[in-house]
C-alpha positions in Angstrom: -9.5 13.4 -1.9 -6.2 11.6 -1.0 -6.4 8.4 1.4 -3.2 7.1 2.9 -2.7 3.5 3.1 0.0 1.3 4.4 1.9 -1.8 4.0 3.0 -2.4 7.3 5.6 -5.9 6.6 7.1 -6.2 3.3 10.1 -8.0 2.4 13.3 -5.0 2.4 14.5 -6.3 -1.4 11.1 -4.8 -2.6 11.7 -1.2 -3.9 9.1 1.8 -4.3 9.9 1.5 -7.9 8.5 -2.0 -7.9 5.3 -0.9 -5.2 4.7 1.9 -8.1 4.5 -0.1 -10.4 2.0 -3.0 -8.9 -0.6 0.2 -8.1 -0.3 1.7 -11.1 -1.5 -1.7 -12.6 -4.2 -1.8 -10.5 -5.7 1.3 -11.4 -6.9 2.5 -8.5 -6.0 5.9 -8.9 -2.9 8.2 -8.7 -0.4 7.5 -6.4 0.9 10.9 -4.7 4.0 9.6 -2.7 6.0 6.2 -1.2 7.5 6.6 1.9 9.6 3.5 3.5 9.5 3.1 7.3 12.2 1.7 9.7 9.7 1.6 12.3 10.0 -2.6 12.0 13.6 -3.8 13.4 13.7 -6.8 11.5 16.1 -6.5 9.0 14.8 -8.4 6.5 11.6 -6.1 6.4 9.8 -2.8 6.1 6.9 -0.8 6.0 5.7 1.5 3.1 3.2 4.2 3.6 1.4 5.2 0.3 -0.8 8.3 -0.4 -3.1 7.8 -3.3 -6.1 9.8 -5.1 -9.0 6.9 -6.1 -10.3 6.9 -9.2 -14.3 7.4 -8.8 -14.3 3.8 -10.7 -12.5 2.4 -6.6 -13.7 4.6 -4.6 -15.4 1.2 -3.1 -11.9 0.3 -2.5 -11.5 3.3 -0.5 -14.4 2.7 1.5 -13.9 -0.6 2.3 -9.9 0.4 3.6 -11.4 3.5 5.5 -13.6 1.2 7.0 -10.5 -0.7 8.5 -10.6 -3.3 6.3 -7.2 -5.0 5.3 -6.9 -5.8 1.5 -4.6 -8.4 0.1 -3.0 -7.8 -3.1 -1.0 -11.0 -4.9 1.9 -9.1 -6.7 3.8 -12.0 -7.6 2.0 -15.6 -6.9 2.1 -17.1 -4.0 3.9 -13.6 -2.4 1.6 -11.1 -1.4 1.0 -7.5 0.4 -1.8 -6.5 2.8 -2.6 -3.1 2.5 -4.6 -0.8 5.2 -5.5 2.3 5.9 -2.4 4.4 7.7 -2.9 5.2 11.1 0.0 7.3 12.7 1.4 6.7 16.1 
């Protein structure tokens, strides 16, 4: 079962190539797609929207995000990424 998660402010210099990589280091399970949002009009900043297949080892994970919790993933210390579940306008 696929969940979609989002990152809704992440600095523009980031690139999907570099978002794919920091999940597929995590483990949590296979990533399906990236998709970058202009939905933010700051310049400096975006939002991704990620659809992922957990691993049965995270499927906590998956609870916990479908619950609407926010998770906070450290990707390069002190920067960082909050990561909840997508919820489309």
């Amino acid at each position: 079962m696929s969940t979609t998660l989002c990152i809704p402010r992440i600095d523009s210099k980031i690139t999907k190539e570099r978002i794919f990589s920091i999940f597929r280091n995590l483990n949590w399970g296979y990533i399906e797609n990236i998709r970058e949002s202009n939905l933010i009009k700051e310049n400096d900043h975006k939002r991704l929207v990620i659809k992922i297949r957990f691993n049965k080892e995270n499927m906590n994970i998956m609870m916990r995000i479908n619950q609407g919790e926010t998770i906070k993933i450290v990707y390069d210390d002190p920067w960082y990424m909050r990561v909840c579940k997508f919820i489309p306008l």
